[in-house]
MDAnalysis code that builds the backbone (N, CA, C; Angstrom):
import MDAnalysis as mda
import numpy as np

u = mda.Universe.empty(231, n_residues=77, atom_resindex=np.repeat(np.arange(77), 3), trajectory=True)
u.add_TopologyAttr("name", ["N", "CA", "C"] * 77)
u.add_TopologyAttr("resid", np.arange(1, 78))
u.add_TopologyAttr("resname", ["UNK", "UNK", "UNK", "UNK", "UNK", "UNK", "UNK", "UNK", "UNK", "UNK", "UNK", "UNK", "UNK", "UNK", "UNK", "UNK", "UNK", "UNK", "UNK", "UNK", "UNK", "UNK", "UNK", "UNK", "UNK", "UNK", "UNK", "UNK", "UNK", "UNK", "UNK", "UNK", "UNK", "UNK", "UNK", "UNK", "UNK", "UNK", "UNK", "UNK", "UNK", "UNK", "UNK", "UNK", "UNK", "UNK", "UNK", "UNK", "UNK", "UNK", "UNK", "UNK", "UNK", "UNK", "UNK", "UNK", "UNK", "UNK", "UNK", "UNK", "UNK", "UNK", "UNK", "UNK", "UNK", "UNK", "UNK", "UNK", "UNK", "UNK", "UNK", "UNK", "UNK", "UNK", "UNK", "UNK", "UNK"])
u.atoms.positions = np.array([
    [0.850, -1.168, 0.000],
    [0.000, 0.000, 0.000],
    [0.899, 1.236, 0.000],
    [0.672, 2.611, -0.891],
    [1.021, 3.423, -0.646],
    [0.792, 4.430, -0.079],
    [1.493, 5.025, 0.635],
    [1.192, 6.474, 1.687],
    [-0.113, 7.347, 0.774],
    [-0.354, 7.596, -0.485],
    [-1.724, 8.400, -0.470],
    [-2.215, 7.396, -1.259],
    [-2.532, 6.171, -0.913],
    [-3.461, 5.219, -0.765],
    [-4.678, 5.906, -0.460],
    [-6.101, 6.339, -1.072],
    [-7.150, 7.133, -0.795],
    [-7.738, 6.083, 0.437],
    [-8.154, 4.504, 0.661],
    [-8.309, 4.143, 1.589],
    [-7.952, 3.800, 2.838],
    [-6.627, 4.934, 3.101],
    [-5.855, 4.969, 4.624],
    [-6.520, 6.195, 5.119],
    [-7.670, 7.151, 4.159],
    [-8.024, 8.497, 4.795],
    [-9.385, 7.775, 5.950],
    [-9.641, 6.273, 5.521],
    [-11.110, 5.532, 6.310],
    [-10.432, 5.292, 7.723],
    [-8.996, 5.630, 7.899],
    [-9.091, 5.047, 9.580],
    [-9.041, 6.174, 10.559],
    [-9.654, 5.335, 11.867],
    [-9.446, 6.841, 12.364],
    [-8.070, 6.473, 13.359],
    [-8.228, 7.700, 14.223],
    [-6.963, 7.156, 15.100],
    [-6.750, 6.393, 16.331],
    [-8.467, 5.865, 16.550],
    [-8.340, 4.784, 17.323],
    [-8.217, 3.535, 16.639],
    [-9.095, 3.507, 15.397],
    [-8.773, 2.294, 14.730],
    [-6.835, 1.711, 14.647],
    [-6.573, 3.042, 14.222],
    [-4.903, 2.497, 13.893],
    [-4.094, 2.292, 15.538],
    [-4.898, 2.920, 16.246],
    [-4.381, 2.497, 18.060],
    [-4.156, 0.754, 17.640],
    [-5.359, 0.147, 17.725],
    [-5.327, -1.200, 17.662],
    [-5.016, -2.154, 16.676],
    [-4.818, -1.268, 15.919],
    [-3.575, -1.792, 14.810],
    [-2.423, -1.834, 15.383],
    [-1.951, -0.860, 15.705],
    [-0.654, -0.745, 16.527],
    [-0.538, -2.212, 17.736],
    [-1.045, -2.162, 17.892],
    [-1.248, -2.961, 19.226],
    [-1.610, -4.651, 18.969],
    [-1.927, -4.742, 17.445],
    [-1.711, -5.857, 16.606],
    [-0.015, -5.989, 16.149],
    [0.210, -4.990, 15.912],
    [1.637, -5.134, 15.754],
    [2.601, -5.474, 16.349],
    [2.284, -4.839, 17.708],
    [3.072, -5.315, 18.786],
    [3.023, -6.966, 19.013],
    [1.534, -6.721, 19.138],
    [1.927, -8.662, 19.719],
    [2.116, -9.279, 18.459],
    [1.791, -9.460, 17.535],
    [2.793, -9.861, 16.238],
    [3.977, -10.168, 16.292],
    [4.837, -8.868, 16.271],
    [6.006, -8.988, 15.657],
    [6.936, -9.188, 16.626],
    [6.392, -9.518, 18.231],
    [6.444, -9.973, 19.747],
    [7.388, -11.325, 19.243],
    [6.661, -12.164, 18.880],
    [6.739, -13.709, 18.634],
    [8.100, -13.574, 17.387],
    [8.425, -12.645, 16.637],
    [9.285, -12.491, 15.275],
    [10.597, -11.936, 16.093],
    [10.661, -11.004, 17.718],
    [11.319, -10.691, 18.186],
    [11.799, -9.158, 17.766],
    [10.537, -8.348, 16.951],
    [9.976, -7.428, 16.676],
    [9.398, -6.590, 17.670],
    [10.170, -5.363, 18.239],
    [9.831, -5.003, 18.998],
    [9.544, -3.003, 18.790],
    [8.361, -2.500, 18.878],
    [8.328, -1.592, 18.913],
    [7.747, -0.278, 19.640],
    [8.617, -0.380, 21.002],
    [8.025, 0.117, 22.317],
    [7.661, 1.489, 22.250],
    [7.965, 2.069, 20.904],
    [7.685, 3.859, 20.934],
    [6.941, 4.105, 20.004],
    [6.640, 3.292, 19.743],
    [5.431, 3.166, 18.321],
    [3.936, 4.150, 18.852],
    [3.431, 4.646, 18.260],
    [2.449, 5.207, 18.453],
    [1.537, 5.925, 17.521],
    [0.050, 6.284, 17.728],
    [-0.121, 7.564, 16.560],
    [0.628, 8.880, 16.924],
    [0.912, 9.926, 16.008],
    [1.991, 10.982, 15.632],
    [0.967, 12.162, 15.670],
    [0.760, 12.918, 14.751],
    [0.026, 13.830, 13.941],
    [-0.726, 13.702, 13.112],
    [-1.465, 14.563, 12.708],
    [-2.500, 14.527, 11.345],
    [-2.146, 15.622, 10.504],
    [-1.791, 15.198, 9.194],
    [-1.469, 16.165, 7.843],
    [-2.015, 15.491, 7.166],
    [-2.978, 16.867, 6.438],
    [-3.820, 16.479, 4.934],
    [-4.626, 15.387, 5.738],
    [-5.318, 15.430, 6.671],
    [-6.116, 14.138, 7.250],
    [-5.595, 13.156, 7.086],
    [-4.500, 12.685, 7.232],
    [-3.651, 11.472, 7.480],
    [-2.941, 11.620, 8.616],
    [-3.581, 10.263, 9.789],
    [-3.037, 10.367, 10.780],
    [-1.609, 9.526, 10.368],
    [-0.537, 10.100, 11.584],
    [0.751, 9.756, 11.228],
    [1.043, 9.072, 12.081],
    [2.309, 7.680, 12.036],
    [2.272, 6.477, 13.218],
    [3.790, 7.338, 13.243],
    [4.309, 7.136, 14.752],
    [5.307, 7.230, 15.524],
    [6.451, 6.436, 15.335],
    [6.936, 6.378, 13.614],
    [7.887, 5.567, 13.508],
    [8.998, 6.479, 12.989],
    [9.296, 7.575, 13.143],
    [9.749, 8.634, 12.403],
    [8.691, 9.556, 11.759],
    [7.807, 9.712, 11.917],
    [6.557, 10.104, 11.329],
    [5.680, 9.545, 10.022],
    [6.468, 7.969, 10.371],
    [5.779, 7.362, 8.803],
    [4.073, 7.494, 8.743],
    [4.078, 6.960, 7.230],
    [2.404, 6.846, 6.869],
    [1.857, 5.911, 7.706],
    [0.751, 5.883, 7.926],
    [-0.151, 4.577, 7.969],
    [-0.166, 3.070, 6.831],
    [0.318, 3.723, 5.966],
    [0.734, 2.727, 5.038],
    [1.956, 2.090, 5.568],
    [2.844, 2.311, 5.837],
    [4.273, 1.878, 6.860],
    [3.633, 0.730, 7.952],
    [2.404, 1.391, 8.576],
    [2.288, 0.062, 9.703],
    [1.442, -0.985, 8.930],
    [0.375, -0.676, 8.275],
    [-0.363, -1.388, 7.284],
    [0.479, -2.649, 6.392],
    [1.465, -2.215, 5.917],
    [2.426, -2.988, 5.293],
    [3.779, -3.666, 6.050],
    [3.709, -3.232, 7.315],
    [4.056, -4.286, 8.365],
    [3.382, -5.126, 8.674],
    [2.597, -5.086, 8.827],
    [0.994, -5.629, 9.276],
    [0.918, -7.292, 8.435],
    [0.934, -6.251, 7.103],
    [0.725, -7.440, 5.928],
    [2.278, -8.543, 6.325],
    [3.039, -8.210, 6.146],
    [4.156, -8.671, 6.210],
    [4.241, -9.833, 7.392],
    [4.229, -9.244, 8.289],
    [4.047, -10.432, 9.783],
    [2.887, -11.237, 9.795],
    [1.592, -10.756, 8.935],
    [0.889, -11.764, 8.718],
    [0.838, -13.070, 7.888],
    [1.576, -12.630, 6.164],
    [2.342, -13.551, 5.688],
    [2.860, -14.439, 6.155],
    [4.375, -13.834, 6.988],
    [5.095, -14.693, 7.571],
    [4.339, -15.942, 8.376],
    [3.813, -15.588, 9.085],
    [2.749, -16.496, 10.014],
    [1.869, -17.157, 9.359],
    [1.355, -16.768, 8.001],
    [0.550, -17.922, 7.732],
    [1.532, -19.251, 6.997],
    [2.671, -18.553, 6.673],
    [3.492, -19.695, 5.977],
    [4.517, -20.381, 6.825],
    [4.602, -19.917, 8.031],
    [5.429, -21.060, 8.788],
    [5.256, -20.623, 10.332],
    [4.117, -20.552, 10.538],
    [3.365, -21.054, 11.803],
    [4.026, -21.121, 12.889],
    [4.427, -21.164, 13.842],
    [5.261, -21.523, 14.965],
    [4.376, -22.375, 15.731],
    [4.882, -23.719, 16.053],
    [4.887, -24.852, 16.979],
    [4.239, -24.422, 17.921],
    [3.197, -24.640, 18.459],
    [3.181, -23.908, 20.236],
    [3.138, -25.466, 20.787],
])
């Protein structure tokens, strides 16, 4: 996804809270850790995640990524 992706203007900034917070425990288990992560600001109505001020597309496409991973090699519990 790209940063003016017109369907990243549908989240709000609680939605992407718990995105965030999907991420965390995600990328927990990958040894992915991102303790300062947060929402940022809003420009042009795009809220901004606390990764340097990346897009929402940045966590979105983490998102995707750790989910991949996990569906293709699962971890043992």
């Amino acid at each position: 996804m790209k940063p003016n992706d017109p369907r990243i203007n549908g989240y709000s900034e609680d939605h992407i809270r718990t995105l965030l917070a999907e991420l965390h425990e995600r990328g927990r288990k990958f040894g992915l850790i991102f303790p300062s992560s947060t929402t940022d600001r809003t420009i042009e109505g795009r809220v901004l995640v606390c990764f340097n001020s990346a897009p929402v597309s940045t966590l979105l496409n983490l998102l995707t990524l750790l989910l991949d991973v996990d569906r293709e090699h699962p971890c043992d519990s």
